[in-house]
C-alpha positions in Angstrom: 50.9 -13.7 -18.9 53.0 -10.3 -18.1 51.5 -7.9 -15.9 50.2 -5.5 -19.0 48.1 -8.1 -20.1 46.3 -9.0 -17.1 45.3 -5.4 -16.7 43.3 -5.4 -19.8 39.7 -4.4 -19.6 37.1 -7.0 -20.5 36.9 -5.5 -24.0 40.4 -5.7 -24.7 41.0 -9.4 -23.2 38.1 -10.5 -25.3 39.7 -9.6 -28.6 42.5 -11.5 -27.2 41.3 -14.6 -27.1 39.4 -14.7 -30.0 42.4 -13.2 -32.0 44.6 -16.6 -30.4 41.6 -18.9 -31.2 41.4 -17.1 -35.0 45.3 -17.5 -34.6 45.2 -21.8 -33.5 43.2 -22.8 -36.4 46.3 -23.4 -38.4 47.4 -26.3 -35.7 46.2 -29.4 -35.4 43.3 -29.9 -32.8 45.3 -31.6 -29.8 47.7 -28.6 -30.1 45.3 -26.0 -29.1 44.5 -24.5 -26.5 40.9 -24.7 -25.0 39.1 -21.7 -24.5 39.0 -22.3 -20.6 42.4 -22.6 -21.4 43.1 -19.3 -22.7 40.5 -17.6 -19.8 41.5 -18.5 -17.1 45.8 -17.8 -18.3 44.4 -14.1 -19.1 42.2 -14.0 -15.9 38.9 -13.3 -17.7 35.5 -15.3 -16.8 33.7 -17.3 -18.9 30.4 -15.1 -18.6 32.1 -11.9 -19.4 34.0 -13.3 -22.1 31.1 -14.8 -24.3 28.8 -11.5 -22.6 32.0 -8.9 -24.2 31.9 -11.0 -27.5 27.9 -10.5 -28.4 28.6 -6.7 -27.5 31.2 -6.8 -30.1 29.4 -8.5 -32.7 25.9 -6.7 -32.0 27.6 -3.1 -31.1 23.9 -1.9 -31.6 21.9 -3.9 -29.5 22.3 -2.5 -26.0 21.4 1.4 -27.2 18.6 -0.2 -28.6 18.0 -1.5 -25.6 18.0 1.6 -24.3 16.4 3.8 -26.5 13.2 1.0 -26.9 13.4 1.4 -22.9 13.2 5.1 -22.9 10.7 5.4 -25.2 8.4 3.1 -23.1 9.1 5.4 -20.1 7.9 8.1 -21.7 4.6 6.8 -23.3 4.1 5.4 -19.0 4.8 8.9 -18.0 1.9 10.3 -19.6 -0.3 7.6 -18.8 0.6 8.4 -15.6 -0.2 12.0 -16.1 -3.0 13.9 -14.2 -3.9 17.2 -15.0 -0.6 18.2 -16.1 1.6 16.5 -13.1 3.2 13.8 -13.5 2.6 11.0 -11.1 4.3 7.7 -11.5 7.5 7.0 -9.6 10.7 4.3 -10.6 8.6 1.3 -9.3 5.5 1.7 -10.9 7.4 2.5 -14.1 9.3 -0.8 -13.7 6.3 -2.6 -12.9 5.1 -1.5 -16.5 8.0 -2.1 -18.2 8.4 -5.7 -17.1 4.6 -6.6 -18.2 5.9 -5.0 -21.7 8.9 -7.5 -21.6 11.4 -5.0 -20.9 13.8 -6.2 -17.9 15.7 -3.5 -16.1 17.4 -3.2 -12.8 15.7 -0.4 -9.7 18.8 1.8 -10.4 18.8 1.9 -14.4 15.1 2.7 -14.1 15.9 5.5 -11.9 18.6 6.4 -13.7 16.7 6.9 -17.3 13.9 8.8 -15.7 16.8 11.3 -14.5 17.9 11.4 -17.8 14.6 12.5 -19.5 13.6 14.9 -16.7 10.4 12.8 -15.6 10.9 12.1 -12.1 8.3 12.8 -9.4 8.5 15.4 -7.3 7.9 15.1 -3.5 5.2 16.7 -1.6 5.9 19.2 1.4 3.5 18.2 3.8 4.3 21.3 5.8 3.3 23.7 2.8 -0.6 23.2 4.2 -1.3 22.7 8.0 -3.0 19.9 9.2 -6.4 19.8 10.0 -7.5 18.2 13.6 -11.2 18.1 14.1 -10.7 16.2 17.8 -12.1 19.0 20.2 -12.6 16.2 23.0 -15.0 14.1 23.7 -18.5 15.7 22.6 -20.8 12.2 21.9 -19.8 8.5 21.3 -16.7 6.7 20.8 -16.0 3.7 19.3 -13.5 1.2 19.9 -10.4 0.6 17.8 -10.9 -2.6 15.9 -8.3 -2.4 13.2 -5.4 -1.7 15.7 -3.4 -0.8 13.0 -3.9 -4.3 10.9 -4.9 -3.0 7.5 -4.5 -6.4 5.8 -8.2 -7.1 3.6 -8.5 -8.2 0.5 -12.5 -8.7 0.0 -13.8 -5.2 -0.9 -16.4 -3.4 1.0 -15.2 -5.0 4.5 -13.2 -1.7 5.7 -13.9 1.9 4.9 -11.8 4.3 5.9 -12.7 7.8 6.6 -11.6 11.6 7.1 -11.2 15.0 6.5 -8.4 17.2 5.5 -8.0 21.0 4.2 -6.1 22.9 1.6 -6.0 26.3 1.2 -7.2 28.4 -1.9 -5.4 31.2 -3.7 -8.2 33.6 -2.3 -7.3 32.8 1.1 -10.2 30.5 1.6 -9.8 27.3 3.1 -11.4 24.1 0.8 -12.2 20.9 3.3 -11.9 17.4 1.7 -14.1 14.6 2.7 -13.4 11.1 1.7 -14.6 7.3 2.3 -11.8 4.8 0.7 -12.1 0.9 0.2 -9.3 -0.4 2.5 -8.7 -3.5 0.3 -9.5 -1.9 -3.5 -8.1 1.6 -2.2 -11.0 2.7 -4.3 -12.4 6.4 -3.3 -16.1 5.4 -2.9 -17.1 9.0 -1.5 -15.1 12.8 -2.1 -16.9 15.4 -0.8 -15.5 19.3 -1.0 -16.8 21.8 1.3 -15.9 25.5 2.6 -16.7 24.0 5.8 -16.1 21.2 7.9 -19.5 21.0 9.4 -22.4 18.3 9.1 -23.3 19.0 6.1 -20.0 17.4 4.4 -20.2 14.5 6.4 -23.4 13.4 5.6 -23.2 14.2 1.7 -19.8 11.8 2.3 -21.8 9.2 4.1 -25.3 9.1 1.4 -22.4 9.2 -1.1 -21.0 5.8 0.2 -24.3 4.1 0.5 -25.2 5.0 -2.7 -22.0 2.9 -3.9 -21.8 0.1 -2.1 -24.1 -3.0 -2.9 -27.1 -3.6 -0.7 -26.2 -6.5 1.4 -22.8 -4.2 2.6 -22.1 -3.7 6.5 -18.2 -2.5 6.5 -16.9 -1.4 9.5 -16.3 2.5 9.1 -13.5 3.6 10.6 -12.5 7.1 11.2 -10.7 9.0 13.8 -12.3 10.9 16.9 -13.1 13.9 15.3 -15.8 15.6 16.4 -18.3 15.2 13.7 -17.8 10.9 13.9 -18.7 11.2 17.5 -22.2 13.1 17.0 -25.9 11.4 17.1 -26.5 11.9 13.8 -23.5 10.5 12.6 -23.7 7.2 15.0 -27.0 6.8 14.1 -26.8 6.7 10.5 -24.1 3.9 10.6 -26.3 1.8 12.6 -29.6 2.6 10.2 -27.3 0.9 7.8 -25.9 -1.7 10.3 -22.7 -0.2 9.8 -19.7 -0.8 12.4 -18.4 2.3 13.9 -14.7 2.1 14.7 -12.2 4.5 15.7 -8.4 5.2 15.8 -7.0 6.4 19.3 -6.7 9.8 20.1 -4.2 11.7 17.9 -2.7 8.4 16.6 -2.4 8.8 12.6 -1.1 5.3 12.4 -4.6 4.2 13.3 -5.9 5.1 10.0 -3.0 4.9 8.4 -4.6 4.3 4.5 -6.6 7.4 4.7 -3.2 8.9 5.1 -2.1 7.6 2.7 -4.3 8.7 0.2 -4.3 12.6 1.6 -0.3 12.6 1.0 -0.7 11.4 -3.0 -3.8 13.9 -3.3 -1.7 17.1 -2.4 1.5 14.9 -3.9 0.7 14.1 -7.1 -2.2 16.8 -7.9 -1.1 20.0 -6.0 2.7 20.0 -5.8 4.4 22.8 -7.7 0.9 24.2 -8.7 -0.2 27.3 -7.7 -3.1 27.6 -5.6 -6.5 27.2 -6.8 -7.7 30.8 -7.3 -11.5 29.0 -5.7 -13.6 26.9 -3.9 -14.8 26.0 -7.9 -11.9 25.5 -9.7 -9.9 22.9 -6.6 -13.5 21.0 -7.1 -13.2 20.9 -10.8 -9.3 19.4 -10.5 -9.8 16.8 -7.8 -12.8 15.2 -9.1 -10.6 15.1 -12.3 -8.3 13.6 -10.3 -10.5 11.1 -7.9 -11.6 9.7 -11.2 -8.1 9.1 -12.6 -7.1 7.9 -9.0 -9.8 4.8 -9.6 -10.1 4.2 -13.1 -6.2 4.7 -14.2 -3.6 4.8 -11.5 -2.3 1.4 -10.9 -0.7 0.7 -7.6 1.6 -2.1 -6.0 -0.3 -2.8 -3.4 -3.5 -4.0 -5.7 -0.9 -6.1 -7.8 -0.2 -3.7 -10.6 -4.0 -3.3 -10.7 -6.5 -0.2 -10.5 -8.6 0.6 -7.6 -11.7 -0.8 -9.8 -9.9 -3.0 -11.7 -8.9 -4.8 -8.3 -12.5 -4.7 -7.3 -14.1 -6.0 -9.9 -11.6 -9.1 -10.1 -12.0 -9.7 -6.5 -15.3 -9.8 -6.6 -15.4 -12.1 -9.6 -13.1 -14.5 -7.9 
């Protein structure tokens, strides 16, 4: 073959070969060529030849392909959507599109949601500072019995606790609560107060007994802050024969899950909003959102499942 020839594209070297196989049907069989033949003389493989050929006859099919693809994106985007943001990144996406039959490579995924403006935007976590409530030691500690192995799968074994703080548009700061399943990630308690006092963590805590079934002793783990360390708050866990455990001092990795769950609050609910103008309206939104966090957002880690969804099936099994 001369040199023009084998610098075809795939597109081009395909029509050659059929056209020469159109062309041998005039000769008898045992003077034709095969097609393996006639690939490997132009330097073409036999997957992109026969691959080339259905793109040819069925021009149409891959922008079907795509558009069918695209459209599915979308109608996962706003099913992802929580009051107004959107909230689903490339691998959840994918995740839906293969349960709806639709095969597509990390990168083309990525790639579509570029192209119809739907990507999710990242969270500054310097925007708000963080809160510390460790002010030393001021009552009882606990030991660390997780060391950092966040592996259950049984719900109500590991509850994770904390508190973190936004601030309002009024220049008030809101402080945020919350008791999460470690192996559902289920929010079982949210709590919103102006202050970080008792007061919020014991509506957090008759919040969590109130949802968990009766025969329940997680361990409760939560960092040293000064409010876990405090009579009250020991003593209620063991009223309930709750185990106490706690992460070491100013280690975040210890209760890494809570974390977790802070950074796609103020990620997927607060990024790119303004502040709330009140105390009333951030409670209004994030309840709104806690409830969409259980009931609709599916997550990898619970195998494509909802926090409830995942509960109530492992609980079943």
């Amino acid at each position: 073959m001369s040199s023009p020839v084998r610098t075809l594209k795939a597109r081009a070297k395909t029509q050659i070969v059929d056209q020469i196989r159109e062309e041998q049907q005039q000769y008898p069989k045992e003077q034709r060529f095969t097609v393996a033949e006639i690939l490997r003389a132009i330097k073409l493989s036999k997957s992109t030849y026969y691959d080339e050929r259905q793109r040819i006859l069925h021009p149409s099919n891959k922008y079907d392909h795509i558009k069918q693809a695209k459209q599915a994106i979308l109608k996962i985007i706003e099913e992802g959507r929580v009051c107004g943001r959107l909230t689903y990144g490339y691998r959840r996406v994918k995740f839906k599109l293969e349960k709806l039959g639709i095969h597509l490579a990390d990168a083309t995924v990525e790639s579509l949601m570029y192209q119809l403006g739907v990507q999710v935007s990242l969270y500054n976590r310097h925007r708000n500072h963080q809160y510390h409530s460790y002010i030393g030691r001021v009552g009882m500690t606990a030991d660390n019995l997780l060391n950092q192995t966040f592996d259950k799968t049984e719900p109500y074994q590991v509850i994770h606790t904390d508190v973190s703080q936004i601030k309002l548009a009024n220049g008030q700061w809101a402080y945020i609560s919350v008791m999460l399943d470690e192996a559902s990630k289920e929010i079982l308690a949210f709590q919103i107060s102006a202050h970080p006092d008792r007061s919020l963590i014991i509506k957090t805590l008759k919040q969590l007994q109130k949802q968990l079934p009766t025969n329940a002793t997680p361990v409760i783990h939560s960092d040293q802050g000064w409010h876990y360390q405090l009579p009250y708050y020991v003593r209620q866990l063991k009223d309930h024969h709750f185990v106490q455990s706690m992460s070491r001092k100013g280690n975040c990795l210890d209760n890494a899950p809570i974390e977790s769950f802070f950074h796609l609050f103020k990620a997927e609910l607060l990024d790119g909003f303004p502040p709330c103008k009140d105390l009333l309206e951030f409670k209004k939104l994030s309840l709104k959102y806690v409830h969409y966090f259980n009931h609709e957002r599916i997550s990898l880690k619970t195998k494509g499942m909802t926090p409830v969804e995942y509960r109530n099936h492992a609980l079943a099994v």
